[in-house]
C-alpha positions, -999 to +999 in steps of 0.1 A: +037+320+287+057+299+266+038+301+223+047+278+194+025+275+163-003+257+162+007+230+138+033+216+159+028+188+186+059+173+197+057+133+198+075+130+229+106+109+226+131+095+256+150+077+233+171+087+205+167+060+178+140+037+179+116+039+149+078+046+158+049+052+138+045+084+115+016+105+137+001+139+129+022+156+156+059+164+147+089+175+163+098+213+175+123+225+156+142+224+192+143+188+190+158+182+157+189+203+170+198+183+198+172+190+223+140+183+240+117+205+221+083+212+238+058+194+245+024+198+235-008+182+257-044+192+254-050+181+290-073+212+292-090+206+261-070+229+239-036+226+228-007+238+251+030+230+264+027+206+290+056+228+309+025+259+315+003+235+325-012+235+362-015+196+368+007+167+367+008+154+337+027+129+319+033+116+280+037+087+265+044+092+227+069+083+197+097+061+204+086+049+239+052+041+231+062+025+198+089+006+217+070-009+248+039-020+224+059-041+192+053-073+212+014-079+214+011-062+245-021-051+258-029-015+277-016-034+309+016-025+297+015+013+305+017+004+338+048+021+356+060+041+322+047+071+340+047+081+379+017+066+399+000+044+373-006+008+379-028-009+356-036-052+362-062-071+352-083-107+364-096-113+333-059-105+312-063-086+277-102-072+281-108-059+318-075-035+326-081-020+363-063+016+364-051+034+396-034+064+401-016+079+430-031+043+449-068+050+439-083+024+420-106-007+424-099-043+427-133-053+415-139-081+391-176-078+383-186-064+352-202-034+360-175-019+385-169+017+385-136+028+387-120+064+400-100+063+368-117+071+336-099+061+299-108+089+279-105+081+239-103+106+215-127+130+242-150+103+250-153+086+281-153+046+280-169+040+308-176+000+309-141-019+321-148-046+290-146-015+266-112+000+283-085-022+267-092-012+232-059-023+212-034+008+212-024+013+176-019+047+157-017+066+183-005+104+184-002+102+221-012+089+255-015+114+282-019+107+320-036+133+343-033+132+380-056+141+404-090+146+402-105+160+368-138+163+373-142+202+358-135+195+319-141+155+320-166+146+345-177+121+371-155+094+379-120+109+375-117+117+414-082+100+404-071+111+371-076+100+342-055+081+310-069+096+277-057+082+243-055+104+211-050+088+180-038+103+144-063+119+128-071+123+090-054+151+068-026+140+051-013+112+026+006+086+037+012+061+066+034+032+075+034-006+079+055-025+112+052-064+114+070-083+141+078-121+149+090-137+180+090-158+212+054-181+215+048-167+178+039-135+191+027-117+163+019-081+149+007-063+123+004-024+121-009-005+094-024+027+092-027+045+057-041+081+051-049+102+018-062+137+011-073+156-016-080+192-029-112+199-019-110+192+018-114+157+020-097+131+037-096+099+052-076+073+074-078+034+078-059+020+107-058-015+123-039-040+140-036-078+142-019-096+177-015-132+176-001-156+202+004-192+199-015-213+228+025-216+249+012-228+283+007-271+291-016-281+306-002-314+319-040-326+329-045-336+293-021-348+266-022-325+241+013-299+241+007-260+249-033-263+258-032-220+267-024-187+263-030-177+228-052-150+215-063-131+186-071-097+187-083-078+161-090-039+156-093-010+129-104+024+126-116+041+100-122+078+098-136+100+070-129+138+076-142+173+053-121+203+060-137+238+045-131+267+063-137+275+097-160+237+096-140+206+099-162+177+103-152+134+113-168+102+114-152+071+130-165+039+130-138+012+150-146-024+160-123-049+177-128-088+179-110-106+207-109-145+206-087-164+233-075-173+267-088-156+296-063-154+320-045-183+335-057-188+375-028-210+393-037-225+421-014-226+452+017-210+439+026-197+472+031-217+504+014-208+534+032-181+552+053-169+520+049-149+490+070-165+467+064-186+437+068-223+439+061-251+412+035-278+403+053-298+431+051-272+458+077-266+482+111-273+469+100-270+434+108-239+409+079-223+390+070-226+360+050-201+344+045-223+310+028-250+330-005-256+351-025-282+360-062-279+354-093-294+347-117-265+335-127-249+309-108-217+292-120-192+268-124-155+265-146-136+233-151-098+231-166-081+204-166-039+202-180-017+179-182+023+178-192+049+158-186+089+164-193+124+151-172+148+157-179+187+144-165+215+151-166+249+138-144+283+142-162+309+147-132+331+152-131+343+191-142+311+198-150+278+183-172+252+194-175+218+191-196+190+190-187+150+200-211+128+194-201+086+204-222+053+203-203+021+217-216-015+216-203-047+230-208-083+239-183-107+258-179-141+273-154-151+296-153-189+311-116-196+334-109-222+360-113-203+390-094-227+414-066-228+390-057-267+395-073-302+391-099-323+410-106-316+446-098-334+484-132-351+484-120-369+446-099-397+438-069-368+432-061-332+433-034-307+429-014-289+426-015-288+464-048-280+483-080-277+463-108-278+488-134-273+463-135-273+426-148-238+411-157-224+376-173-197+364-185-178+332-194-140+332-210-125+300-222-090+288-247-101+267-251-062+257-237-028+263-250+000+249-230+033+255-244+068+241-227+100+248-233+136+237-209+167+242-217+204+237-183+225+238-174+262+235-139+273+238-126+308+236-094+310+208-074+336+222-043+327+237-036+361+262-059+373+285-092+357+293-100+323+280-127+303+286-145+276+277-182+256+286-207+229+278-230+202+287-224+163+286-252+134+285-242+098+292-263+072+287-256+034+293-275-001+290-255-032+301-264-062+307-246-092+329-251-130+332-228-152+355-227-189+356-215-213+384-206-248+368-209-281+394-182-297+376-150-287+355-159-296+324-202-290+326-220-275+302-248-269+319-244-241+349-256-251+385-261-214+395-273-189+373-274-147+383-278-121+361-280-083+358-297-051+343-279-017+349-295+015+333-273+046+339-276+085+331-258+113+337-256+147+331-226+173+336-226+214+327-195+228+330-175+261+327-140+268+327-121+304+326-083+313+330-064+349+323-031+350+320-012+383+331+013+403+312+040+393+339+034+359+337+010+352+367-022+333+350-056+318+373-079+294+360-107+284+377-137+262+367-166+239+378-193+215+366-223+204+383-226+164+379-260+141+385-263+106+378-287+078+383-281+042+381-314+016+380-300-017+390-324-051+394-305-084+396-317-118+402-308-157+403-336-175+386-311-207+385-298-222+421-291-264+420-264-262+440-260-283+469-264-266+503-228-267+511-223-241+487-248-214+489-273-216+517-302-214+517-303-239+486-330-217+466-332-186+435-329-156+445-364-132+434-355-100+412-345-073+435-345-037+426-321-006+434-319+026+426-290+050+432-289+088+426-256+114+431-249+149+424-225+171+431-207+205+422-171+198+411-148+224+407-111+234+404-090+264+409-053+267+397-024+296+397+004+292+374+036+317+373+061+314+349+091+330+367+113+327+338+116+312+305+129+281+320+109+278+353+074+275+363+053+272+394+020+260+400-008+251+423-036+234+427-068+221+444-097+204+430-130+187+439-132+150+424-166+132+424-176+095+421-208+086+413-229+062+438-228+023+425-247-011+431-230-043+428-253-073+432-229-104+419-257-128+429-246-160+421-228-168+460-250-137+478-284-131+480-288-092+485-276-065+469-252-036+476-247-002+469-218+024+479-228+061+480-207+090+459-172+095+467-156+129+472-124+133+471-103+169+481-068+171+461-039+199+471-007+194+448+017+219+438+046+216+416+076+230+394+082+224+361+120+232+344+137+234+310+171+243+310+205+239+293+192+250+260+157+227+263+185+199+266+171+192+303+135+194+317+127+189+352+099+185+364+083+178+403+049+181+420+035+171+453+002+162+467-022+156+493-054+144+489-084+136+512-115+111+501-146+109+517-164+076+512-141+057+492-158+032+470-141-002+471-151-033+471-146-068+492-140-092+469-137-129+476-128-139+511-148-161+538-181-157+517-171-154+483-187-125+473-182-093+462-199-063+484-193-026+482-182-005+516-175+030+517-142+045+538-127+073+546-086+074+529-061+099+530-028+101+507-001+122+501+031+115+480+060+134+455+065+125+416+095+134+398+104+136+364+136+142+342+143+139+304+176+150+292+198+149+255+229+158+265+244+150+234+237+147+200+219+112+198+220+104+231+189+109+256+175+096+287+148+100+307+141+093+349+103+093+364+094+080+397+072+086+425+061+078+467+027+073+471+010+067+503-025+060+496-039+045+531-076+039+544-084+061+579-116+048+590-119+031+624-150+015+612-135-007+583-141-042+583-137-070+561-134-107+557-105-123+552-097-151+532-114-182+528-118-207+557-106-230+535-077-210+520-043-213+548-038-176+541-021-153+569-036-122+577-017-094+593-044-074+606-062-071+637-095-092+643-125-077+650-132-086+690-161-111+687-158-113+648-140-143+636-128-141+603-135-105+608-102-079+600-096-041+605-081-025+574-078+008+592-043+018+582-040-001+557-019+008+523-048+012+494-049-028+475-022-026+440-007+007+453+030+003+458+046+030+477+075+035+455+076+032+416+105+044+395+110+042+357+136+050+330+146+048+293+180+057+276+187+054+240+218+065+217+223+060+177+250+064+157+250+078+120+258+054+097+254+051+060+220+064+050+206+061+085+215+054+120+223+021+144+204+029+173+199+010+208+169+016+234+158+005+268+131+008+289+126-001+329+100-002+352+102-009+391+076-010+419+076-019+454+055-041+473+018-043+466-008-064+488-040-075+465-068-069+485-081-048+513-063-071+542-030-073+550-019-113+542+017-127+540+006-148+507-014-126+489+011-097+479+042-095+456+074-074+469+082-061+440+083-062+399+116-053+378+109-054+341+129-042+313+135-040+273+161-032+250+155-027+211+186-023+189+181-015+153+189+000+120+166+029+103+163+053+080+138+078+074+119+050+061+126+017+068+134+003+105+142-031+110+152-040+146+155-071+173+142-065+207+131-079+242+106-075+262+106-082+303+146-092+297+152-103+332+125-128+333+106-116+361+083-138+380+058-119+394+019-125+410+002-096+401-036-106+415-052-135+433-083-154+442-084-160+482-120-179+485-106-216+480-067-217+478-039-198+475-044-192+435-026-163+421-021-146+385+015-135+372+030-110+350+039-114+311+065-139+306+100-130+285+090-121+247+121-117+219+122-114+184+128-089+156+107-061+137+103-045+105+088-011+096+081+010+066+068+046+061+053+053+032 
C-alpha cells in the first residue's frame, strides 16, 4: 500500500493559485513539482491516502475551501463541491439539513434527527442548531458516503461530513479580511505559538457581517432584512511530552440576525418559476418582500473538550472528552407577505391566513465520552476499539402569534427530550504482502430517548386548531439497538490503481416528534436500517499529474425515517418507509501543466421510496398547489409517494474548479473558478408542479496577486445570478425560500 511519512497531510488543492489559510497539513513533495501529491484522510480514524481507502470519500481543503468561504457564507455552501451532498436550510445560517446520496430529512423542528451526522474534530454534533458552527481554520473537510456506523456510530446510515480544524504546535498564523456587495464582511484570524518545553497554543476566530439588503416595502424604512452577525473563536491549549500529547478547547459562537426570509406566493399555480411582488407578468426580485411580521434569529454556542492521547508504542490510545451548550430563538413571518383575504388588504397574491411563529431552545446540553485504542503498525494486522456515551438534554418552546406584530403568543407548545446512547465498537484490517488487505469491524449501538411535550397555552379561535383547548403533558419513550457492522477488501493492483468493495450496516436510532402547537398527539418513527453495497476504483497516473477516481452503489433502507411536514393539517408527523437507491460518483483532479489544474466531480443518484403503504397529505386546502401523485381512493387530500424521488435529492449533480497562475515578480497572478450544478429537486414527500426547482447553476471566479505571504484578490460569488427556491412552506400559500443572491468584492490576506 501506498506510505508517506507521518508529518505530511496534503491540503488538497484544485486550483493553482488562490491563497488559503496556512493549516497544519502541507503539501507532498509530489505537489510542489507539478503534480497532485497524495492525499491524506483519517476517514478511518488514523491517518491514510485517501487513494487506499475502502469508501467513497471526498476533500474539501486549501484553495477550494478557502475560495468558496471569503464571502460570509455559511456551511450551506458545501453543498454540491463534492458528489452527492446537498445541504439547505428553513431557518438560513443555524439549522443546515445534510443529505447524501438523497438521504436526508426535510424536518424543521428542533429536535429532528438526521441520517447525516457532522462530526467536529471526532465529536458528533448531534442537535441541527449546533451543526452550522462557522467554518474558519480549518485543516480539512472530509465527506464519507455510505453508512459509517462501525467507527462513528448511530445516525450516519448516510454518511457523514466531519470537519478537522488546525491544531496547536507551531508559531505563526495568518490574517484575511474581505469587503463587498451588501457590506458583506470578514474577518479571519487564527494565531499559534510554541515553546521548548512542549507547550503550545492556538486562538482562532472569525467575524461575518451583512448589512440588512432586503425592503420591506410594508414599512418605510430602506433595507428592513437580511443582515447578520456571526461571531466565533476557538481557543486551544496543547502539552506535548513524549509519547503524551494532551488538548483543551473551549469555542463559542454568538449569532444575532435574520432568520430566513419566507416569500409568499412566488410561484403561480401550476408553475415553478419565480415571479415578482406583482405576480404574473412581473420579474422577481429577491431584494424585496412584502411583510408584516416579525424577523429575528439569536444563537448562542459554547463548548469545551479534552482530548488525550497517549503512545504506548504498538498501540496508542485515546481519550475525547466534549461538553456543548446552546440556546436559540428564532421568530420569521411564516406566510411570507402582508394582511390576509378576511382584512382590508393582502398580498402579494393569496394569503388565506396570516401566520407567525417563534421556536426557541431554551437549553441544550450535549455530553459525550470516547474510549479509543488503535494499533500503530502500518503492515499486517491493525486494529482498533472502544466505547462511546452520548448524553443530551434539550429543551423546545414554540409560539403561534394571532397577529403579525403580537407580543403575546395565542398558542404555546413546548418540549423535553432526554437522550442516551451507548456504542462499543471494534475494528481490524491486514493488509497482505501482495497488496490484497480486509478490514472488517462492528459496533453494537443502544439508545433511548424520553420525550414529554405539552401545550399549556391554546387561545386560538376554533378555526385554527380544533378542538379550541391545551393539550395535557403526554409522555413517550423510545428505545433502539442494533449491531452495525462493515466489511471491506481493498487490492492495490498497481502503484497507480486500486480496487475496492464494500458493504455496511447503517443504523438510525428510533425518534419522537411531537410539534404540538397545530397537533394534539405525538409521534414516534422506529430505527432505520439501512444495507449499503458500493464498489469502486481509485487512479493516479501520468506521474500523480491525474487521479481518477469512481465508485458505485446500491443501498436498501428499511424504515426510513422522514417526516410530513406542513400540508392539509399543518403539522409535522413521523412515518417510516421502505427506499431503495442506487447511483455512480465520479471524480477527476488533474495538473497537466505547471500552474495549471482542474478538477471534475459529479454523480446520479436515484434515491426513491418503495413502499405501497405510503401516504401523505398534500398541500394546504388553502394553498392552489398541483400535486402529481395518485390520491388515495376514498382519501381526499390523501397522496401515494410510492415511487417517489427522496425530497432535496436531485438525480444528477456535477461540479468543477480550474485555476492557472502565472509567475510574476515575487509572486504569481493567479485566476480561480468554482461551479456547482444540480438537477431538479421536489421539496417535500409529494410530487407538486409548484413546489420544486429544476435546477441550480452557481459559480465563482477569484483572480489575484500573492506571494508566499501576502494575497490580495477580487472575487465573485454565484456570478450568474441564479434565482433559485431552494425550500417551501405549503400549509397557507405558495411561499418559498431562494438561494444566496450575487456577492463581489475584493480580499486581503497575510501570513505571518
Amino acid at each position: 500500500m501506498r506510505h508517506f511519512p507521518s508529518a505530511i497531510a496534503i491540503s488538497f488543492v484544485l486550483a493553482a493559485g488562490s491563497w488559503a489559510a496556512p493549516a497544519a497539513a502541507q503539501e507532498a513533495p509530489a505537489a510542489e513539482e507539478g503534480g497532485l501529491g497524495d492525499i491524506v484522510v483519517t476517514a478511518q480514524r488514523r491517518e491514510e491516502s485517501l487513494q487506499d481507502v475502502p469508501v467513497a470519500v471526498s476533500v474539501l481543503a486549501g484553495d477550494t475551501l478557502g475560495a468558496i468561504t471569503s464571502t460570509g457564507s455559511d456551511v450551506r455552501v458545501l453543498a454540491g463541491r463534492v458528489p452527492s451532498l446537498n445541504i439547505e436550510s428553513s431557518f438560513g445560517r443555524t439549522f443546515p439539513r445534510f443529505y447524501i446520496r438523497g438521504l436526508g430529512n426535510t424536518d424543521f423542528d428542533l429536535n429532528a434527527s438526521q441520517p447525516v451526522s457532522l462530526v467536529y474534530d471526532d465529536v458528533v454534533l448531534e442537535n441541527p442548531i449546533l451543526k452550522g458552527f462557522p467554518i474558519f481554520d480549518l485543516d480539512r473537510v472530509e465527506v464519507l458516503r455510505g453508512p459509517q456506523g462501525t467507527l462513528f456510530g448511530r445516525n450516519t446510515p448516510a454518511g457523514i461530513v466531519k470537519f478537522d480544524t488546525v491544531k496547536p504546535g507551531k508559531t505563526g498564523g495568518y490574517a484575511r479580511v474581505s469587503y463587498g456587495r451588501y457590506g458583506t464582511s470578514q474577518v479571519e484570524v487564527a494565531a499559534g505559538a510554541a515553546d521548548d518545553n512542549g507547550f503550545s497554543v492556538r486562538l482562532s476566530g472569525i467575524y461575518q457581517h451583512r448589512n440588512d439588503w432586503v425592503d420591506n416595502i410594508a414599512t418605510t424604512d430602506k433595507n428592513d432584512l437580511g443582515g447578520y452577525d456571526d461571531i466565533a473563536a476557538r481557543l486551544q491549549l496543547q502539552y506535548e511530552n513524549g509519547p503524551f500529547t494532551g488538548r483543551v478547547t473551549g469555542q463559542v459562537r454568538v449569532y444575532d440576525g435574520s432568520a430566513i426570509i419566507f416569500r409568499a406566493n412566488t410561484q403561480l399555480p401550476g408553475s415553478n418559476k419565480l415571479v415578482g411582488l406583482g405576480g404574473a407578468g412581473t420579474e422577481f426580485e429577491r431584494d424585496k418582500v412584502w411583510q408584516d411580521g416579525i424577523n429575528f434569529q439569536k444563537l448562542n454556542t459554547y463548548n469545551v473538550g479534552l482530548n488525550l492521547e497517549y503512545d504506548f508504542g504498538p498501540v496508542t490510545a485515546y481519550s475525547i472528552t466534549s461538553y456543548w451548550n446552546g440556546n436559540f430563538r428564532s421568530r420569521g413571518d411564516i406566510d411570507g407577505g402582508f394582511g390576509a383575504v378576511f382584512l382590508p388588504e393582502s398580498g402579494p397574491g393569496l394569503i388565506p391566513f396570516q401566520a407567525q411563529s417563534q421556536d426557541n431552545v431554551p437549553s441544550l446540553d450535549q455530553f459525550t465520552q470516547e474510549f479509543r485504542v488503535a494499533s500503530n503498525n502500518s503492515g499486517g494486522l491493525g486494529y482498533q476499539f472502544g466505547a462511546f456515551y452520548f448524553d443530551e438534554k434539550l429543551d423546545i418552546s414554540s409560539f403561534e402569534f394571532g397577529g403579525p406584530t403580537d407580543a403575546t403568543p395565542s398558542a404555546i407548545a413546548i418540549q423535553r427530550q432526554d437522550s442516551e446512547a451507548y456504542g462499543i465498537f471494534g475494528s481490524v484490517n491486514y493488509e497482505f504482502d501482495n497488496g490484497f488487505k480486509l478490514q472488517a469491524g462492528a459496533r453494537y449501538n443502544h439508545d433511548t430517548r424520553d420525550f414529554v411535550a405539552s401545550r399549556p397555552v391554546e387561545t386560538r379561535p376554533d378555526f385554527v386548531v380544533n378542538p379550541n383547548t391545551p393539550v395535557p403533558p403526554q409522555a413517550a419513550k423510545v428505545k433502539g439497538k442494533l449491531l452495525t457492522w462493515d466489511a471491506s477488501a481493498t487490492y492495490e493492483a498497481s502503484d497507480a490503481v486500486t480496487l475496492y468493495a464494500r458493504v455496511a450496516r447503517g443504523y438510525r436510532a428510533p425518534s419522537v416528534q411531537g410539534r404540538l402547537t397545530f397537533s394534539r398527539v405525538i409521534s414516534t418513527a422506529d430505527q432505520e436500517e439501512t444495507m449499503s453495497y458500493e464498489a469502486g476504483i481509485k487512479t493516479a497516473f501520468l506521474d500523480n499529474r491525474v487521479r481518477f477516481n469512481l465508485t458505485g452503489y446500491y443501498f436498501d433502507t428499511k424504515d426510513l425515517q422522514l417526516t410530513a411536514v406542513g400540508g392539509t393539517s399543518n403539522v409535522a408527523s413521523l412515518l417510516n418507509v421502505d427506499a431503495k437507491g442506487h447511483g455512480i460518483e465520479a471524480e477527476l483532479q488533474a495538473a497537466p501543466a505547471k500552474g495549471l489544474t482542474f478538477s471534475v466531480g459529479g454523480a446520479w443518484n436515484i434515491a426513491e421510496i418503495d413502499d405501497a403503504n405510503a401516504f401523505v397529505a398534500g398541500c394546504g386546502s388553502a394553498t392552489p398547489c398541483t400535486v402529481l401523485d395518485p390520491p388515495r381512493a376514498g382519501s381526499p387530500g390523501i397522496f401515494s409517494i410510492d415511487g417517489n424521488q427522496l425530497p432535496q435529492s436531485p438525480k444528477w449533480t456535477l461540479n468543477a474548479t480550474a485555476g492557472y497562475e502565472i509567475p510574476v515578480g515575487a509572486g504569481a497572478i493567479y485566476a480561480f473558478t468554482d461551479w456547482y450544478y444540480r438537477s431538479k429537486v421536489q421539496f417535500f414527500l409529494y410530487r407538486s408542479v409548484e413546489f420544486s426547482d429544476d435546477k441550480l447553476i452557481e459559480g465563482g471566479v477569484r483572480v489575484g496577486y500573492k506571494t508566499d505571504r501576502f494575497d490580495i484578490a477580487g472575487f465573485v460569488r454565484n456570478i450568474t445570478g441564479d434565482e433559485s427556491p431552494t425550500g417551501g412552506i405549503d400549509f397557507n400559500n405558495l411561499t418559498s425560500y431562494v438561494n444566496e443572491p450575487r456577492i463581489y468584492g475584493i480580499e486581503a490576506g497575510f501570513k505571518f
